[in-house]
N, C-alpha and C positions, 0 to 999 in steps of 0.2 A: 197420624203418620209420623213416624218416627226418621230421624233425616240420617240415610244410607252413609257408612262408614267410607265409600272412598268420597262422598265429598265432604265430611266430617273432617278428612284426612289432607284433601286439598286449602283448607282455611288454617292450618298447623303451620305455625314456624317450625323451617328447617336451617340450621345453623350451617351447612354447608353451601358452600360461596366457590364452585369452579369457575376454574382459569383460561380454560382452552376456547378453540373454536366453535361458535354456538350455531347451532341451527334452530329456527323458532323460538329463537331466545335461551336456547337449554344447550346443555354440554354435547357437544359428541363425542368425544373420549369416554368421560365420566357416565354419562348416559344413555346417550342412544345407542355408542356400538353395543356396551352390552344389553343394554334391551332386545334391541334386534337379533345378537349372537342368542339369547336365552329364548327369543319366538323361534327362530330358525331350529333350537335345539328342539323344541315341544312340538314342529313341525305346525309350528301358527302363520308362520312366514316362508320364503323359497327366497330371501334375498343370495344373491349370489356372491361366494367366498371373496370372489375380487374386491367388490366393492366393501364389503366388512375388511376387507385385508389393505386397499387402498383407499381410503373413504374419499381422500382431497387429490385432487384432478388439476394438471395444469388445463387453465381454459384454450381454446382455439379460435382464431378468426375463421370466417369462410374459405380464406384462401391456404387453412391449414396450418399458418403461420403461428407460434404460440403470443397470447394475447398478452399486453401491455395496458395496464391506468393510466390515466392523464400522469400519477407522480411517476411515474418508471418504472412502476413493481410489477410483476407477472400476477396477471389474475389466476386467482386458485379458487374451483369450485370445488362443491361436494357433489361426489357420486351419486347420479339421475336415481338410482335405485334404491340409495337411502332417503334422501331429497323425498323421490314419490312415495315412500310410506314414511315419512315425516308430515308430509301433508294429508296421508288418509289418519294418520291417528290426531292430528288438528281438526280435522272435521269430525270426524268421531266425539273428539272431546265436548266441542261446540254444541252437535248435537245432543252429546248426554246431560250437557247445559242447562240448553233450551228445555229439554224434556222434565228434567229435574224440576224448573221455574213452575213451565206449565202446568206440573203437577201439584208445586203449592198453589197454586192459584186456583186451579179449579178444584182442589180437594179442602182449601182452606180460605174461599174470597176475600170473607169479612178480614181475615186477621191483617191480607194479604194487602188490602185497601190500607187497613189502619196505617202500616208500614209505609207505604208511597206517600200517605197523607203527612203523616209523622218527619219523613225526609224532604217532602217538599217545603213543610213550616220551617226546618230549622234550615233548610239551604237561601231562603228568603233574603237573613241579613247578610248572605254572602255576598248575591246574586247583585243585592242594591249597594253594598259596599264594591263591588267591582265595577258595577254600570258609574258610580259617581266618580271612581278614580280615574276609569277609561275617559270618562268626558272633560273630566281636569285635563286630564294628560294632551286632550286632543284640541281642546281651548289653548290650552301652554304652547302647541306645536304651531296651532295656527297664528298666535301671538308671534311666535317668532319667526314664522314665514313672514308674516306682513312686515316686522320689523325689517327683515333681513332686505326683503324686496323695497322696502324704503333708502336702505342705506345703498343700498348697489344705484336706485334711482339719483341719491343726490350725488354720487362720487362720479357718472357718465357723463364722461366730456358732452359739452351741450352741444348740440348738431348745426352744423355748419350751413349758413342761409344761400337760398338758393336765389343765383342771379336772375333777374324773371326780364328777357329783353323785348323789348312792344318792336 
């Protein structure tokens, strides 16, 4: 089996580095509108002009009022209708993923095994080099708890004796 050129294509460094506002991590300017504007052309898509024309939406509260962050800035969303085929060509991709794996695995077990084997041997000294710094770390914290909890114990004014009258 020879391994299909768009995920050939997906393992490629790309030197481009946009700027703008991202959806699913990727550009919308640089990206998706014209993705989208070029399905709509081929008539792959029906997204509607507006939302290609105005992608970012001030958000709203229920009571209509424009919506506000805890720091003062008006929430700006993206258009429902980019938004929802952003997320079918997310699952889309996932699943051409999974199906891709699937297909090395059942068309190629043995190699398939070798590989998992091969990544699990060498993540080994990773694995025990993090478990032993994690329990340092967590030996150190409780050292200093105890410490700490000791010093607070001896600077507490000592408690005032209680008059006991027969």
């Amino acid at each position: 089996m020879d391994t299909p050129n768009y995920i050939k294509s997906l393992l490629k460094a790309n030197a481009s580095k946009p700027q703008g506002r991202k959806v699913w991590s990727i550009d919308l300017e640089t990206v998706w509108l014209p993705f989208f504007t070029a399905t709509n052309t081929m008539g792959d898509t029906r997204i509607p002009h507006e939302a290609l024309g105005a992608p970012l939406r001030l958000a709203y509260n229920p009571d209509g009022a424009v919506k506000f962050s805890k720091s003062g800035k008006p929430v700006i969303r993206v258009a429902k209708d980019i938004s929802d085929n952003v997320k079918l060509v997310r699952e889309n991709f996932v699943a051409g993923l999974q199906a891709y794996a699937n297909t090395v695995i059942t068309e190629n077990t043995e190699a398939y095994k070798a590989e998992v084997a091969k990544a699990v041997e060498a993540g080994k000294p990773i694995v025990a080099n993090d478990r032993e710094k994690l329990n340092d770390a967590m030996n150190k914290a409780v050292e200093q708890a105890i410490a700490h909890a000791e010093a607070e114990e001896r600077n507490a004014p000592a408690p005032e004796a209680e008059l006991v009258t027969a």
